[in-house]
N, C-alpha and C positions, 0 to 999 in steps of 0.2 A: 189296876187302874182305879183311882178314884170314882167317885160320883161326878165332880167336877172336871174330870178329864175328859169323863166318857158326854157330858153335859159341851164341854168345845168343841169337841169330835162330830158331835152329831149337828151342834152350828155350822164348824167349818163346811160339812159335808151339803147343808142344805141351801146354804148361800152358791156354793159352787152348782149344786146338782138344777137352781134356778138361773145363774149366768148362764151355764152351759146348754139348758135348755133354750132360755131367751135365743143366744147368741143364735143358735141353730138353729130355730126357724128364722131369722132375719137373713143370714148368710144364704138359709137354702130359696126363701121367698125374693130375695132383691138383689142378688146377686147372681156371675155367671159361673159360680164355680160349681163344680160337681164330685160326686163318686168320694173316696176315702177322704178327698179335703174338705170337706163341708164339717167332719168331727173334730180331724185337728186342728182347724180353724177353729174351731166352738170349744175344744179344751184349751188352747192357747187362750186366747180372750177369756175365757173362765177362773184360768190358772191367775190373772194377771191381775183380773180388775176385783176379785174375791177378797173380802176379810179375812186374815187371818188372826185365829184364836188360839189360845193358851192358857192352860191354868197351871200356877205358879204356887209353890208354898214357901209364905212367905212368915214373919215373926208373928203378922198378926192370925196367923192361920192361911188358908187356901183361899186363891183368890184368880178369878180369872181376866184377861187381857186381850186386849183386841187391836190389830195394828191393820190401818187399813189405808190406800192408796189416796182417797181422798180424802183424809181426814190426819190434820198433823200430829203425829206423836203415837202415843202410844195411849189409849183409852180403859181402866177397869171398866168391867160389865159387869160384874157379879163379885 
C-alpha cells in the first residue's frame, strides 16, 4: 500500500469512527431503542452518511478522491 492509500484509509476510517460515535449517543440518548440495536443503528447511519475515499494512480501521478452523499460528484483531496 502506498503512502496515499494508507493516508484514505485512515480518512475513511475516522470520518466513519465520528458518525458512528455521534450517531450512538443520539440514538442511545433520544430514542427508545435498546440492547444490540443502538450499534447497528449507529453502523448503518455511519456506513451511509460517511465520505468515501480513494487514492487513484493516475498519468499525473497519485491522487486522492472523495465521493460523498452530500456533495455532487466526485471531489480530489489531495
Amino acid at each position: 500500500m502506498s503512502k496515499l492509500q494508507i493516508k484514505a484509509l485512515v480518512y475513511q476510517l475516522l470520518c466513519f469512527a465520528a458518525l458512528f460515535f455521534l450517531t450512538r449517543y443520539i440514538v442511545d440518548a433520544f430514542t427508545n431503542v435498546s440492547g444490540v440495536w443502538i450499534p447497528v443503528t449507529a453502523f448503518v447511519v455511519g456506513t451511509l452518511l460517511s465520505p468515501k475515499f480513494q487514492a487513484v494512480r493516475t498519468k499525473d501521478g497519485e491522487k486522492m478522491f472523495m465521493s460523498w452523499l452530500f456533495v455532487k460528484g466526485i471531489r480530489e483531496v489531495k
